[in-house]
N, C-alpha and C positions, 0 to 999 in steps of 0.2 A: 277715495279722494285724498290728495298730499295735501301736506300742513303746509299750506303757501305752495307760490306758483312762479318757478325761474323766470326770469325778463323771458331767455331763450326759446321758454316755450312757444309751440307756435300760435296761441290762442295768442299771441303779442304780436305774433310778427309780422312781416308783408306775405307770407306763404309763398315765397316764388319758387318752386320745383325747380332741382337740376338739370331737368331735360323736360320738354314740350308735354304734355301730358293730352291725350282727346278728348274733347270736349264732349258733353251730352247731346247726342243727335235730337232735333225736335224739341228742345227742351220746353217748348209752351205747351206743346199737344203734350210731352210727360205728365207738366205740372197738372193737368186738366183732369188728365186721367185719373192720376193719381187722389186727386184732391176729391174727385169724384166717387173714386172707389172708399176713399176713407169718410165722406159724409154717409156712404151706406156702412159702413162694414166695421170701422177704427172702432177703437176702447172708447168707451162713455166711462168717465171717471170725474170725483168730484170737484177735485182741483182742476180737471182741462175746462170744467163749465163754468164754476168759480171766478176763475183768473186770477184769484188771490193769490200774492207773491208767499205767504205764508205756508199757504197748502201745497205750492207749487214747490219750496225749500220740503218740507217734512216730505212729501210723498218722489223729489228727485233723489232724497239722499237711499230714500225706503228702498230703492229702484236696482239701486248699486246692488249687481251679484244677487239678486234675487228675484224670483219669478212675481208675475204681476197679480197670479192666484194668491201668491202670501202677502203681498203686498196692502192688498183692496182692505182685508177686515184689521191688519193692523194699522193701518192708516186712522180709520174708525175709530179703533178704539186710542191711539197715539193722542189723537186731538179732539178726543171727549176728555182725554186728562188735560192736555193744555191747548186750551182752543186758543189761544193768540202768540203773538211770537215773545207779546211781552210774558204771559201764563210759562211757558217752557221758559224764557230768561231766569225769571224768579224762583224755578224749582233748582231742587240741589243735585246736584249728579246723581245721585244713587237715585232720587225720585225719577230720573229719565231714564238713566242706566234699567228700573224696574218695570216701565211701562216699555219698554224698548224690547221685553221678553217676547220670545218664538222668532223673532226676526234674525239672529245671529249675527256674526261680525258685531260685535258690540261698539266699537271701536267708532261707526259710525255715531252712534248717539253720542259720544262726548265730544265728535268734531259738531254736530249739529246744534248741541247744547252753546258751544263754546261760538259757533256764527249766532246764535239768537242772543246773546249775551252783548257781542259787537252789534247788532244789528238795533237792537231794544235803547243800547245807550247811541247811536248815534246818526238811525233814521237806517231807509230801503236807499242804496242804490238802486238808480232807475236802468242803470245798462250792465252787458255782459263784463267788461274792464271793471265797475267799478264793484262789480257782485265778487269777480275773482279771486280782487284784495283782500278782499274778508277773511281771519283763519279759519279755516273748518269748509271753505268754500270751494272747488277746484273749479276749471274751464266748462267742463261740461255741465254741470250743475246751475252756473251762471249764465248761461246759453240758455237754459232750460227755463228758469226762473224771467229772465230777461223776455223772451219770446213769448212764452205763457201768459204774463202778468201784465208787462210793461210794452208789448208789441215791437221790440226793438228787434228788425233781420240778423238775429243771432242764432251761426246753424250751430246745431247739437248732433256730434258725430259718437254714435258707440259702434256696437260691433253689428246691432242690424241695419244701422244708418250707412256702414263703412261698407256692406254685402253689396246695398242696393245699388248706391254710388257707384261702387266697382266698377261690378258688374253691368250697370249703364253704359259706362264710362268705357268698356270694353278693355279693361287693366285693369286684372287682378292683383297688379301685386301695387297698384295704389294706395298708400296710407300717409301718416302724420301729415307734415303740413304740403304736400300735395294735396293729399286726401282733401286736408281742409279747404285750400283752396276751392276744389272743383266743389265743394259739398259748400260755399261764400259763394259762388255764382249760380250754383243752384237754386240756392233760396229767393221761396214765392213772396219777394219784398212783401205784397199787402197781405198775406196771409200765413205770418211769421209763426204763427202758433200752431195751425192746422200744417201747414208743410210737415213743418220737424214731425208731428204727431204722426201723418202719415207713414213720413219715410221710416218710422222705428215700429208703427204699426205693419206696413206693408212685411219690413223683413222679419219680421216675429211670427206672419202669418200664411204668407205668399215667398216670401223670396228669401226663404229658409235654407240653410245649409246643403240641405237637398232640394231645390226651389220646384214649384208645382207652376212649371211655366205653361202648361195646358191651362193653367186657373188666371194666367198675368194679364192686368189689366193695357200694359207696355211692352207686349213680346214683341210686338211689329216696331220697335226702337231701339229694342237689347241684342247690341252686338252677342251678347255672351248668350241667348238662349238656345235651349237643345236643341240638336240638328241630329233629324232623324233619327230620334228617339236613344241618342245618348249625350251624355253630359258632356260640355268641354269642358277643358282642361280649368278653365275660372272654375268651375263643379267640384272637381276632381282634386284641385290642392289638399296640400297635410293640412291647411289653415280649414279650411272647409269641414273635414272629415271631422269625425268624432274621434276625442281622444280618449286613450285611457283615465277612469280616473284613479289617483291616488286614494289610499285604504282613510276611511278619515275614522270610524271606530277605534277605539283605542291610540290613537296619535295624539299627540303635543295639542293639537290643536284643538281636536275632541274634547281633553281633560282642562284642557284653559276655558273651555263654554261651559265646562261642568262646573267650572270653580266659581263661576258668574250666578250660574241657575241656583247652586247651591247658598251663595249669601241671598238673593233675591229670595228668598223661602224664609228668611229671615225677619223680625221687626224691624222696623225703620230706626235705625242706630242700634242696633245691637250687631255681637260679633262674634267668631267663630274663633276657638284655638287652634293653632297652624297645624297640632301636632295630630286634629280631629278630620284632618282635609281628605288625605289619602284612603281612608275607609268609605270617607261620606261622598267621593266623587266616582268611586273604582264602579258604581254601576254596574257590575256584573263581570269586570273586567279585572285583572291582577292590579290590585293596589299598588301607584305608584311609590318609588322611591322619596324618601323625604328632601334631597337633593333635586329632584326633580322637582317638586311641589315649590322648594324654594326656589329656583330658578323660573319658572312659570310665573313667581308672583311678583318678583323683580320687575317681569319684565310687562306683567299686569298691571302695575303703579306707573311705570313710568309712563303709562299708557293713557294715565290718570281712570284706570277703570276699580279700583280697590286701594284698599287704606288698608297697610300693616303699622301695628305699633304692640309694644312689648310681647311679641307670641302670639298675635291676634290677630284675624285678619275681618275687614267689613267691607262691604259697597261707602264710596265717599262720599260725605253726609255736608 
């Protein structure tokens, strides 16, 4: 999620595509199907039954780049430490920063701290616009929160919402505010919460990367499903395909999570000497240089994820 949201974005604009775009064939019998397959089949989770705009913030941010299996038991335990938005406002970053452990990317808990702080002093927007101004908030999250809680037809597009879309939509190479568009007249106006639920259920589960279109509750509507038993090309893109990933053991990015894990083992206000870092994060790994360590933690504060002062580094209290 970015810290604030350009006017340009398209979650602002009128979404008009540079060129014609095709619409979703059928799209009542889709929504039918769809909504049908997702009362048997979708996530049962406790902010979708809920509707609390609260659970529905902590568990969209929890969601970001991370699988729904890590998600569910730190969710649990996230908002048995701060069961209200105003409980998380009133804690201090390190206290969120420490409850925020196994989930990674840290960087989300001090945007979500920093919207429950705006949020605690100055009430819930009720719609997607007014969620997005929030800092700590982005588009989709607002979408998310907005649909969920407050029933407003606000569509939530990620990457299995943008598959399914596409791929309906018979153009793969549909995204940003096209995408949006087609994915604003998709949405099942009276069932703004189930829809989105569906379409991020459906591609997470059915209309996967490699889609199990023998399993599709919509194959008889999807231009793009497989013809005689091989993929089209919508199948077949480098977008689709699995990538490489990058080595994350021993990277920058590894030893910035270690430097986290490592104050969080810590008392609440107590702190660590800089020059005690390198030994205590290398984990089995060649202890980093002290340039490196310094530059990590620069770039850690500015982050507002750690406090250095004279030689010492803490979680920010």
């Amino acid at each position: 999620m970015r810290r604030g949201t350009p006017p340009s974005h398209p979650f602002f604009r009128g979404y008009t595509p540079a060129v014609s775009r095709p619409p979703i064939r059928n799209l009542r019998a889709v929504q039918r199907a769809l909504l049908r397959w997702h009362e048997a089949h979708g996530l049962r989770a406790p902010w979708r039954e809920s509707g609390d705009p609260y659970a529905c913030l902590v568990a969209a941010v929890m969601a970001q780049q991370t699988q729904m299996s890590r998600v569910m038991p730190s969710f649990a335990r996230f908002t048995a430490a701060f069961p209200t938005i105003g409980a998380l406002a009133a804690a201090s970053p390190g206290d969120v920063i420490r409850a925020w452990t196994g989930m990674g990317y840290n960087q989300r808990a001090v945007r979500l701290h920093r919207a429950a702080r705006a949020i605690a002093a100055n009430g819930w927007p009720r719609d997607a616009l007014g969620l997005a101004r929030i800092d700590g908030i982005g588009p989709f999250t607002a979408a998310i929160v907005a649909s969920f809680a407050f029933g407003e037809p606000a569509a939530c597009v990620d990457t299995n919402v943008r598959r399914v879309l596409a791929r309906l939509a018979g153009d793969p190479s549909l995204d940003g505010a096209a995408l949006q568009r087609i994915a604003d007249a998709a949405m099942a106006a009276t069932a703004p919460a189930r829809w989105n639920q569906a379409l991020m259920d459906y591609g997470a589960r059915v209309c996967t990367p490699r889609p199990k279109c023998g399993d599709c509750a919509v194959a008889r509507w999807c231009p793009s499903r497989e013809a005689a038993g091989a993929p089209r090309a919508a199948d077949t893109r480098a977008s689709y395909r699995a990538r490489p990933q990058t080595r994350y053991e021993g990277s920058p990015r590894y030893f910035r999570g270690r430097i986290i894990d490592v104050l969080r083992s810590l008392p609440p206000g107590a702190s660590l000497r800089i020059g005690a870092l390198p030994s205590r994060i290398a984990n089995g790994h060649t202890p980093p240089a002290p340039g490196e360590v310094a530059a990590w933690l620069t770039a850690l504060e500015a982050q507002g994820l750690v406090r250095v002062r004279r030689g010492r580094v803490s979680l920010p209290e």
